[in-house]
KEROKOL-879448 format. One record per residue (C-alpha): residue in three letters; x, y, z. Coordinates in steps of 0.2 Angstrom, whole numbers, plus 2048, in hexadecimal, padded with zeros to 3 digits. Layout:
alaXYZ/...
END
This chain:
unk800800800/unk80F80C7FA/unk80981D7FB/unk7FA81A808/unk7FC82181C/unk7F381882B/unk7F2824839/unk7F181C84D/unk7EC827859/unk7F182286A/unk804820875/unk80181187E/unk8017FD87C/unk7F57FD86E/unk7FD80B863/unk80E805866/unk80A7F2860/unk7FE7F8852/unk80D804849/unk8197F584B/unk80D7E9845/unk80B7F1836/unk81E7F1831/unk8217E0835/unk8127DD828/unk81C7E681C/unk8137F681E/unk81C801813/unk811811814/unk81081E81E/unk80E81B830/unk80A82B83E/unk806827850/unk7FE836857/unk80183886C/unk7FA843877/unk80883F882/unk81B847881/unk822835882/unk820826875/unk81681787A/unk81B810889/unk812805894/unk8078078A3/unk8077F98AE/unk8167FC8B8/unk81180F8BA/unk8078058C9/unk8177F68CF/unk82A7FC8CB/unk82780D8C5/unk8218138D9/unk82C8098E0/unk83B80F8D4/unk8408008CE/unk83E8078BC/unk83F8198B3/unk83781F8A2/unk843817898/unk83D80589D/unk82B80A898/unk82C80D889/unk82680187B/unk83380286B/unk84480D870/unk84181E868/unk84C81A85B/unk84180D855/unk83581984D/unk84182383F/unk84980F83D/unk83980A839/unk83181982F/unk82581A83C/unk81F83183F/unk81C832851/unk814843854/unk813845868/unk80A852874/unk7FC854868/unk7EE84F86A/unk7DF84A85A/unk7D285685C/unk7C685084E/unk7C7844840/unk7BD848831/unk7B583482C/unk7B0839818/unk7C0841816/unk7CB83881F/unk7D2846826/unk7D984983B/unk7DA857842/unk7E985B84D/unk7E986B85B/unk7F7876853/unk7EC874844/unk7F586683B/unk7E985B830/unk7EF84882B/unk7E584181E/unk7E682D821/unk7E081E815/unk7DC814828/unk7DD81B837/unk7DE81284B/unk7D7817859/unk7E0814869/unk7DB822873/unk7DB818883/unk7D3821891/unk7D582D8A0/unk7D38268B5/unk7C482B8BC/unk7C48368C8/unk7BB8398D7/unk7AD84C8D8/unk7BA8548E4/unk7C38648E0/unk7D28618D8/unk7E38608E3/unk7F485A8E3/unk7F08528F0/unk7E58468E7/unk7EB83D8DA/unk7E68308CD/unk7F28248C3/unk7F28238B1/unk80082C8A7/unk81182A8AC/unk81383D8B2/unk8028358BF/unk8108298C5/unk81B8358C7/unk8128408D0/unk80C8328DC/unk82082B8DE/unk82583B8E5/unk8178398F1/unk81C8288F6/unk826829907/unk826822919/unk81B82F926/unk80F836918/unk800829918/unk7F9826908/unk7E4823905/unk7E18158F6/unk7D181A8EF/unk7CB8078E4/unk7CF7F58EA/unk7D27F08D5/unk7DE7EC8CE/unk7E87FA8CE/unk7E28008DE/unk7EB7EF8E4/unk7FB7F38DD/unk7FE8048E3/unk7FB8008F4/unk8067F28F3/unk8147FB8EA/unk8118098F9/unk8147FD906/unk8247F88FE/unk82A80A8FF/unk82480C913/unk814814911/unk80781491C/unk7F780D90F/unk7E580D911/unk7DA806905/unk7C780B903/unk7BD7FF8F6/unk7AA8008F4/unk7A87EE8F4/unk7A87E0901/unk7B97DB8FC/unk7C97E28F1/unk7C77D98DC/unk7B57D58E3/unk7AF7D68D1/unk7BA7CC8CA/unk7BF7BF8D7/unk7AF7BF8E3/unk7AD7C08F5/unk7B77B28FD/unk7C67B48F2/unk7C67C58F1/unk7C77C4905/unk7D77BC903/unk7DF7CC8FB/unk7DB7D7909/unk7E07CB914/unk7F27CA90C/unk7F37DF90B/unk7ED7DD91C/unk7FB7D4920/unk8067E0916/unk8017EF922/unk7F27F6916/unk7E57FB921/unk7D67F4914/unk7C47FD916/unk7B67F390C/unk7A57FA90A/unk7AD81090A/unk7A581D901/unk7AD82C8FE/unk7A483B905/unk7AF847900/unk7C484D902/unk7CA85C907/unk7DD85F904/unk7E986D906/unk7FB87190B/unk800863918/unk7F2857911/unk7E085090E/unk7D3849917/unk7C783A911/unk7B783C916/unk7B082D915/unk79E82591B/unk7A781D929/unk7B182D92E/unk7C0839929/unk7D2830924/unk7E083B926/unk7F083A918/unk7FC84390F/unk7F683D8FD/unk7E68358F5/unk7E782A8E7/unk7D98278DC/unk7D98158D4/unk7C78148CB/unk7C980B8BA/unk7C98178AB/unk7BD82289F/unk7BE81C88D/unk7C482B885/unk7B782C874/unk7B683C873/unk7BF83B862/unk7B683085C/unk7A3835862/unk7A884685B/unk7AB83B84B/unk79B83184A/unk7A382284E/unk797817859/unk79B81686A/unk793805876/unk78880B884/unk78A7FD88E/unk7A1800890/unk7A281388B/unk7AE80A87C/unk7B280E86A/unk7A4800863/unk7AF7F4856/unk7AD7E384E/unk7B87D3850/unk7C67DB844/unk7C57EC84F/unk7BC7F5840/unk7B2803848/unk7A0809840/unk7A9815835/unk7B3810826/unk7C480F826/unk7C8813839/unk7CB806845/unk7CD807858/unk7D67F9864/unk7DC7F9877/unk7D4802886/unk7C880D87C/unk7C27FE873/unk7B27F4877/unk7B37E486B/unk7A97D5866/unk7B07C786B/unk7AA7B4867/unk7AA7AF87D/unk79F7BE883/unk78D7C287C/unk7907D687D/unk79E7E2877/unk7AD7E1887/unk7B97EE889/unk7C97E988F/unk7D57F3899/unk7E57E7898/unk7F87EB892/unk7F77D9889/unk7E77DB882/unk7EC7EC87A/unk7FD7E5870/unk7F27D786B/unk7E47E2864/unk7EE7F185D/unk7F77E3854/unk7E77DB84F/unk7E07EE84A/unk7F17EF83F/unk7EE7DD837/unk7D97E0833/unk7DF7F5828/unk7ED7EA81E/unk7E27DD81C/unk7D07DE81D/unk7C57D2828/unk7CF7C3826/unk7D67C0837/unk7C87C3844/unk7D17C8857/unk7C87BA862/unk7D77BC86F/unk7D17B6880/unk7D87C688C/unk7E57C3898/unk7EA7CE8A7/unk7F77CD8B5/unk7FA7D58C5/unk80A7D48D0/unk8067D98E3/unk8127D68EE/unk81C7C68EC/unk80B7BE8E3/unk8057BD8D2/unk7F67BF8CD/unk7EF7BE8BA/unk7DE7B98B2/unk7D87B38A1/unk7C67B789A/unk7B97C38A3/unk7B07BF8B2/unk7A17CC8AF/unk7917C58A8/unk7937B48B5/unk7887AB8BE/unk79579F8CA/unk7A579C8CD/unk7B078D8D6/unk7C178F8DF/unk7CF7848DB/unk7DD7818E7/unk7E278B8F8/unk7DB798900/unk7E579690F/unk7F5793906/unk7F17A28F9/unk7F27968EB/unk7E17978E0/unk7D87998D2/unk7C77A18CF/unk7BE7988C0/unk7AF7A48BB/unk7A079B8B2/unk7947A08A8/unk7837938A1/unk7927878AA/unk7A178C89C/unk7B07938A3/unk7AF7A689E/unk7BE7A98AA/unk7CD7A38B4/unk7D57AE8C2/unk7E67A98CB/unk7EE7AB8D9/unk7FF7A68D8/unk7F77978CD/unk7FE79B8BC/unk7FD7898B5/unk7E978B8B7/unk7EB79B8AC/unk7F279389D/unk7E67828A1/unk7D77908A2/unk7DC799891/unk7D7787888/unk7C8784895/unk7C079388F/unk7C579087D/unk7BD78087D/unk7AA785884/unk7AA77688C/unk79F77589A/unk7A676F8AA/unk79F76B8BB/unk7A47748CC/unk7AA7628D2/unk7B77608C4/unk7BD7718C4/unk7BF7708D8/unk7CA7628D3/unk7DA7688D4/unk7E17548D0/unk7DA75A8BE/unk7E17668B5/unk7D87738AC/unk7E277089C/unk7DA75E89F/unk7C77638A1/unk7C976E890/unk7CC75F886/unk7C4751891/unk7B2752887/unk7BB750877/unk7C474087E/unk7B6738883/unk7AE73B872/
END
């Protein structure tokens, strides 16, 4: 497609793998990734694990070397952000004024944390961007108590990364337990239990009234009572950020706030595609669009996106999502998606914090969470594959392996 340009919009995981993919196809258009940060892709998982703790700095985050983009012909235009793209004329707009005309264009506009309706501070922070880490690493230090608004995820990791460093933690979580979502009550209470153990002081069942903050701190107030601390961090998820693309016309699901596409991330207008965290997908396991906000899922589907504007709908991306978390000295990871079921049956320990949560829906595993169980994790990728439907008894089996159950039907027949 000599002559032709594919524009990505995006500086994360998703743009990064998209712009490669695309070159290792033999690509040999032209190629602009348009960032509204002033670094290139880099990734954001460790901004939550080694980053606070300083284990690494910028120049480990980042997803090619920065050479990598004049070797490969790649235009990387950074601090600019896309204000509007023109969909009959295949035109985006640029602030500065710059207009790109583009043959396919890829949205990976990612999203922005959610924020709590406080007055803003720098006493409260939220995590998303590497200057967010930044700002909450300087934070970070024995004798200034930190407030860890979400039990996610995320929310998990900063507190954990915070202990590491000395600082006096408190999480606040909504729910009954921390990951309540996605690993249900009694194993979710196994996760307080170990950042109870770990000095967090865990509140389950907080709202937030409201914060005040000024010079020498902020105050929580909570519907239990006020926390004192020196910093507040907000760990919430993300807001898609579509406002590109609403601007444009391009559909938009109600049900995940994403960037509507297809199985070969084609969204509803021609010629633009969109992949990673803004992106809610069909996928051939789930019965409605998911949006997925996972670094692995984003490299796969940016390079998906890249492969389906080379190519066409040949090569549909049915990638089961994967995720991992590293808290403490545990690891944790999950394959599939929990929402949307009706049961789920523990493998393993409890006690001896070796388990996995196997989510079901209609009695098909939809979704396999380990603790410090990774062989289920790669046993669970071909047990959801498969749609088999399996019993609570054989997946409390632990004798069995969930490799096994995937292919036991098809032995049998």
């Amino acid at each position: 497609m000599t002559g032709s340009r594919f524009v990505i919009v995006g500086g994360g995981a998703a743009a990064a793998s998209a712009a490669a993919a695309l070159r290792r196809a033999g690509y040999d258009g032209a190629v602009t990734v348009v960032s509204a940060e002033g670094m290139p892709p880099y990734e954001r998982p460790p901004l939550s694990k080694g980053f606070l703790t300083g284990a690494c700095g910028r120049a480990e985050l980042l997803l090619h070397p920065p050479q990598w983009y004049d070797e490969n012909g790649v235009e990387l235009v950074l601090d600019t952000r896309a204000e509007s793209v023109d969909v009959p004329g295949h035109v985006v707009r640029l602030t500065g004024g710059r207009r790109i005309a583009y043959d396919r264009l890829l949205l990976a506009t990612g999203g922005t944390a959610r924020r709590l309706p406080v007055p803003e501070s720098e006493r409260v922070l939220c995590l998303r961007e590497v200057g967010d880490a930044e700002a909450l690493a300087g934070r970070l230090a024995p004798g200034d108590p930190l407030v860890v608004v979400g039990g996610g995820f995320i929310g998990c990791e900063i507190a954990a990364s915070a202990r590491e460093l000395g600082v006096d933690v408190t999480m606040l979580e909504a729910g009954r337990v921390p990951l309540q979502r996605v690993l249900g009550d009694q194993a979710g209470s196994v996760v307080a239990e170990l950042h109870r153990e770990r000095g967090v002081t865990v509140r389950t069942g907080e709202t937030i009234e409201t914060i005040e903050s000024g010079a020498d701190g902020a105050v929580v107030h909570t519907t239990t009572g006020p926390i004192e601390c020196a910093t507040v961090v907000v760990a919430l998820g993300l807001t898609p950020a579509t406002g590109l693309a609403a601007g444009a016309g391009i559909a938009v699901d109600e049900a995940t706030g994403g960037i509507l596409v297809d199985r070969f991330c084609r969204t509803s207008a021609p010629d633009v595609y969109a992949a990673g965290d803004v992106a809610a997908h069909e996928h051939p396991a789930y019965p409605r669009p998911v949006r997925v906000e996972h670094h692995d899922h984003a490299v796969r589907q940016g390079a998906a996106a890249a492969r389906s504007m080379l190519h066409g709908d040949t090569e549909p991306y049915d990638d089961l999502h994967w995720f991992w978390s590293d808290q403490y000295e545990f690891s944790l990871q999950q394959i599939g998606r929990a929402d949307g079921c009706d049961g789920s049956v523990v493998r393993g320990s409890l006690d001896e914090r070796c388990f996995s949560v196997v989510s079901l829906a209609d009695g098909r595993a939809r979704s396999v969470f380990a603790f410090d169980r990774a062989t289920d994790i790669l046993g669970g990728r071909r047990l959801i594959a498969s749609g088999r439907q399996v019993t609570a008894t054989e997946l409390a089996d632990t004798s069995v392996s969930l490799k096994k159950l995937a292919t036991a039907e098809r032995e049998r027949t």
